[in-house]
C-alpha positions in Angstrom: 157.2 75.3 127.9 159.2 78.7 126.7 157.4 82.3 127.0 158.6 84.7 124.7 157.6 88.5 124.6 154.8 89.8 122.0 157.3 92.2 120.6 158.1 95.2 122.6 155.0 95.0 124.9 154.9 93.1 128.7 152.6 90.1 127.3 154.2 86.6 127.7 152.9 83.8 125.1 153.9 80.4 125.2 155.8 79.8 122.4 153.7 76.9 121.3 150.0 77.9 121.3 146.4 75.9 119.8 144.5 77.3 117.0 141.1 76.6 116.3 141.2 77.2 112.2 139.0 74.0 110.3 138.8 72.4 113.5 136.5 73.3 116.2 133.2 73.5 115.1 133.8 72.0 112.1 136.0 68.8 111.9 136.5 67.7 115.3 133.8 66.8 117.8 133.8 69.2 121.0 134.9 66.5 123.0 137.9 66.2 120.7 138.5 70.1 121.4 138.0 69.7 125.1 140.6 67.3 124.8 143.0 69.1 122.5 143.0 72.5 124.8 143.2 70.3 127.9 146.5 69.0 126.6 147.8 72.0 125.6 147.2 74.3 128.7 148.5 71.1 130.7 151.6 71.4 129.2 151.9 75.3 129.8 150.1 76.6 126.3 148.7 80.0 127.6 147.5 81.1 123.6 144.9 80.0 122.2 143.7 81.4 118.7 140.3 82.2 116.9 138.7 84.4 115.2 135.1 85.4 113.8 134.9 83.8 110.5 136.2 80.2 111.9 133.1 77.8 111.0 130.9 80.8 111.2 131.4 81.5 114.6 130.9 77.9 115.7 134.7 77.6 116.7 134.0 80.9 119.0 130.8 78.9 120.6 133.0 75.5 121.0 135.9 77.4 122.6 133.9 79.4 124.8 131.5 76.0 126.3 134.9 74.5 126.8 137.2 77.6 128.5 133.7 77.5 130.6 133.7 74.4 131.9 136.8 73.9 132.8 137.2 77.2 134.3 140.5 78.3 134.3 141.7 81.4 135.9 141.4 84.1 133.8 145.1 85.3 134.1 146.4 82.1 133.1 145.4 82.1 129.5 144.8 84.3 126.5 142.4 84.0 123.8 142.6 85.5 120.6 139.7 87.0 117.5 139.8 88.2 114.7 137.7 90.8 112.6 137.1 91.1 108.6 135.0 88.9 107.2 132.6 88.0 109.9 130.6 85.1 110.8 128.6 84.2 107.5 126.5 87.4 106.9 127.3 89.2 103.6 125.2 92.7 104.1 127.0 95.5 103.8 128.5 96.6 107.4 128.6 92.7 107.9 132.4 92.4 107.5 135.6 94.6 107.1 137.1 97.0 109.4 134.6 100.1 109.5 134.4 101.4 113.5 130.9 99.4 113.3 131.7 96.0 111.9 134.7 95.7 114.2 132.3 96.9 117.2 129.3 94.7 116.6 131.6 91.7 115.5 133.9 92.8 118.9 130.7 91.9 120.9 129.4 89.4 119.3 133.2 87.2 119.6 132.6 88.4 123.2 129.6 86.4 123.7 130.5 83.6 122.0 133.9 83.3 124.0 132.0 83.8 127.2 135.0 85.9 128.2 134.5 89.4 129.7 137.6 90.8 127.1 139.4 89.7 124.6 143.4 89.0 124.8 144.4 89.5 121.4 142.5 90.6 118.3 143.7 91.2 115.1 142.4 92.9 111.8 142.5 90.2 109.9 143.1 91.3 106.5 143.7 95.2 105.4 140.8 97.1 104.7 141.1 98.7 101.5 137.6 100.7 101.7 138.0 101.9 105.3 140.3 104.9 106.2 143.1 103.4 108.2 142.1 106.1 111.0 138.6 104.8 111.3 140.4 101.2 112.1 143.1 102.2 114.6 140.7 105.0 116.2 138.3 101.6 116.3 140.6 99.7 117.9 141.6 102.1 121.0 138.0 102.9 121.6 138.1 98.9 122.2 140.8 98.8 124.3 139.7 102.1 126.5 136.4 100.1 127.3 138.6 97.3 128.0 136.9 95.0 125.5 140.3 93.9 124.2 143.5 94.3 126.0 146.2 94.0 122.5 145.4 94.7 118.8 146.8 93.6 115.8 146.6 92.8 112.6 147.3 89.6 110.0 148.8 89.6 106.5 149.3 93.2 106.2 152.4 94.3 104.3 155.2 95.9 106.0 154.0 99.4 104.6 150.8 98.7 105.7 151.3 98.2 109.4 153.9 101.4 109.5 150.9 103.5 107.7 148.6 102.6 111.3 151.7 103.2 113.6 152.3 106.7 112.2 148.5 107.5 112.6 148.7 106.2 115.8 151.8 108.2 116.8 150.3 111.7 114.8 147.0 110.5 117.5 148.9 109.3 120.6 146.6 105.9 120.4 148.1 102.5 120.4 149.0 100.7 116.9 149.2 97.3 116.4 151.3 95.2 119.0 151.2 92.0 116.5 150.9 90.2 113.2 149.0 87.0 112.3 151.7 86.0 109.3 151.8 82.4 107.4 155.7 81.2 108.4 157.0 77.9 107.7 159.8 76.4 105.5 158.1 76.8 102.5 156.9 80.8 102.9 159.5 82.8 104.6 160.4 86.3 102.7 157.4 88.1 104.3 158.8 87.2 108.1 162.3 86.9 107.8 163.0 90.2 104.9 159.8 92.1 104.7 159.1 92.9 108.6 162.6 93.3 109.3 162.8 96.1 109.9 159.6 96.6 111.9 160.9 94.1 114.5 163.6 97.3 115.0 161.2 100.1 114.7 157.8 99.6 116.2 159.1 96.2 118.2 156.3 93.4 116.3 155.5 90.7 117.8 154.4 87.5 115.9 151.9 84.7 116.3 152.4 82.7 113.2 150.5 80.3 111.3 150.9 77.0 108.9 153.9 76.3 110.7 153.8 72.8 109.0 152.5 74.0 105.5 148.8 73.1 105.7 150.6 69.6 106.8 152.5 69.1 103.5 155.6 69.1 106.2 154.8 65.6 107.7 155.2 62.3 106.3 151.7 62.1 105.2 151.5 63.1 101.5 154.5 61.3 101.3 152.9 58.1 99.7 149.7 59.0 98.1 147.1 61.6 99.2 145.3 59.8 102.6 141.6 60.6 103.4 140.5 62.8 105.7 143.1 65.1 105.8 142.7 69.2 106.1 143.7 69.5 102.2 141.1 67.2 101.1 138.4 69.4 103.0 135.7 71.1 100.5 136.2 74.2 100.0 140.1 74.2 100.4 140.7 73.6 96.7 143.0 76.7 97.0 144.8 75.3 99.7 145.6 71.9 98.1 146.3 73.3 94.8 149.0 76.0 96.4 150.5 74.0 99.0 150.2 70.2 97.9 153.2 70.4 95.1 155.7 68.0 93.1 158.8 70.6 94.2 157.6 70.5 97.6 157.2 67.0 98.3 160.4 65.9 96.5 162.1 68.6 99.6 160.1 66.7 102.6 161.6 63.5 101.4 164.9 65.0 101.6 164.0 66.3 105.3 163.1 63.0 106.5 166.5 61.2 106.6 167.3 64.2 108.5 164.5 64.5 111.0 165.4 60.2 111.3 169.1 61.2 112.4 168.2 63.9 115.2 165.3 61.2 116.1 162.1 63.8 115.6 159.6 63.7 112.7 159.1 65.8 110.1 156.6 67.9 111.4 158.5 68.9 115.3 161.4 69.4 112.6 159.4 72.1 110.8 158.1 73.4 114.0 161.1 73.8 115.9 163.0 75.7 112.7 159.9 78.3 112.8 161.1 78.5 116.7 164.6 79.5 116.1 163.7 82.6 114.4 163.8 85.2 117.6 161.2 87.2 115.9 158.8 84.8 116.2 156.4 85.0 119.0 154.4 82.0 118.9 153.9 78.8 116.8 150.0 78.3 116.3 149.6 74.5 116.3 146.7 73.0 114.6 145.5 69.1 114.8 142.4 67.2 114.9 144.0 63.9 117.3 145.5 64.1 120.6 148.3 62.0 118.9 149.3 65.0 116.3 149.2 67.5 119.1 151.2 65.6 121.7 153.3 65.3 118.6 154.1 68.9 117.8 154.8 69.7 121.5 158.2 67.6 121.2 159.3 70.1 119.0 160.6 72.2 122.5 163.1 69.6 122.6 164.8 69.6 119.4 165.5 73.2 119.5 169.0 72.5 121.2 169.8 70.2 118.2 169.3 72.2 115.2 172.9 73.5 115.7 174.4 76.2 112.9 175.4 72.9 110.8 172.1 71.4 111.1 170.7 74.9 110.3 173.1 74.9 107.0 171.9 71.7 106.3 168.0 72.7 106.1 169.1 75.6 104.2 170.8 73.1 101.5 167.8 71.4 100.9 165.1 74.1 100.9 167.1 76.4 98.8 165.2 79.0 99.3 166.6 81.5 101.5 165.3 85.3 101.1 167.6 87.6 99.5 168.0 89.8 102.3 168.5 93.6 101.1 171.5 95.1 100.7 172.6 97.7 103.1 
């Protein structure tokens, strides 16, 4: 396993880490997820990722049972919430980024985690009815109790994550370390044009997720649409409809003669091109079998071979490359 800084802070995360999102809780037994974060730590995943709203709060329960049963020392891992919508209730004060939602939902991911803080925890959507001050002043109220150690924040805009660093700097608080981004082949100008120059200013670290697409970026749409699969979930109509394309498809096809020639699969291929990009800070891996995980975890050692031609390559067939702006 590689470590890469969260941005500019001291915090080491493997660069491959385990998400929970439509899995625990919901379409995997626990054994299954006993079995998936066994794997990972075992092959030096530190990260693993979460959040409030995941099946209610169920994924929180699952992960904590696990993380206590198989008792890990606390400094060898980090585990991750989020804070927006919260865990099913739709009250007012039940979700968004007011000083009390993020407390109350703060504790309540505490005791579902079993964990006496919280590594990571990220805002996860911007709060357009809350003053940005009452969030970030939130936030370092969490972190002075030491409920939570690093905050962040996931699909904000550029804009929107500089507005909390300069109230943080006007306050001398702490503004987010991190952002929760979608990054794969397929969605790329937010990462790689939009944050650029936040990497420089405020040093932002990133934990993406979707690095295979919502699994478009594997061979298995390839000949039909398979049962069982995360697209063909209820409720992810939105997901299938945005992700599951014509254009897209006719693109993996063309990536799989490639992937056969450096002797990967699709999906370590799409993995392992999120992991070239220095500004990324961690890979969130998904998967409901032991197979898919073990999978993904290959995708350290393809790195080496996605040369600059290889690279170019990719580029040819995506052809989709941000326009970068000009200087």
């Amino acid at each position: 396993m590689e470590y890469r800084k969260l941005g500019k802070s001291g915090l080491q995360l493997s660069v491959l880490s385990l998400g929970s999102w439509l899995t625990f809780g919901k379409q995997i037994s626990d054994d299954i997820a006993e079995q998936l974060m066994e794997k990972a730590y075992e092959n030096g995943v530190n990260f693993f990722d979460n959040a409030e709203i995941y099946a209610r709060g169920q994924s929180e329960v699952v992960m904590g049972n696990i993380l206590q049963k198989l008792n890990w020392d606390r400094s060898s891992y980090l585990v991750s919430s989020k804070v927006f919508w919260g865990d099913g209730g739709k009250l007012p004060n039940q979700t968004g980024l007011s000083r009390k939602h993020i407390f109350e939902a703060c504790h309540a991911s505490l005791k579902r985690l079993q964990v006496d803080y919280i590594d990571l925890y990220f805002c996860h959507r911007p709060d357009k009815n809350t003053p940005i001050e009452e969030t970030v002043w939130a936030m370092n109220h969490l972190i002075q109790q030491g409920k939570i150690l690093y905050w962040g924040v996931s699909e904000w805009s550029a804009q929107e994550i500089m507005e909390a660093h300069m109230v943080a700097r006007s306050m001398n608080l702490i503004g987010p370390v991190m952002e929760q981004p979608q990054y794969n082949m397929f969605h790329r100008k937010r990462v790689e044009v939009e944050y650029s120059q936040v990497y420089k200013t405020v040093g932002l670290g990133t934990t993406i997720w979707s690095p295979l697409a919502s699994g478009v970026l594997t061979d298995k749409y390839l000949d039909g649409f398979p049962k069982g699969t995360r697209l063909g979930m209820e409720g992810l109509e939105w997901l299938r409809d945005s992700s599951l394309t014509a254009e897209r498809l006719d693109k993996v096809r063309k990536l799989k003669p490639l992937a056969d020639e450096l002797g990967a699969s699709i999906a370590t291929l799409a993995i392992a091109w999120c992991l070239k990009n220095p500004n990324v800070s961690s890979v969130i891996l998904g998967g409901s079998k032991i197979t898919q995980l073990e999978e993904n975890l290959k995708a350290l050692d393809l790195i080496p071979k996605l040369t600059p031609d290889v690279m170019e390559r990719i580029e040819g067939i995506l052809e989709n490359k941000p326009a970068q702006p000009a200087l």
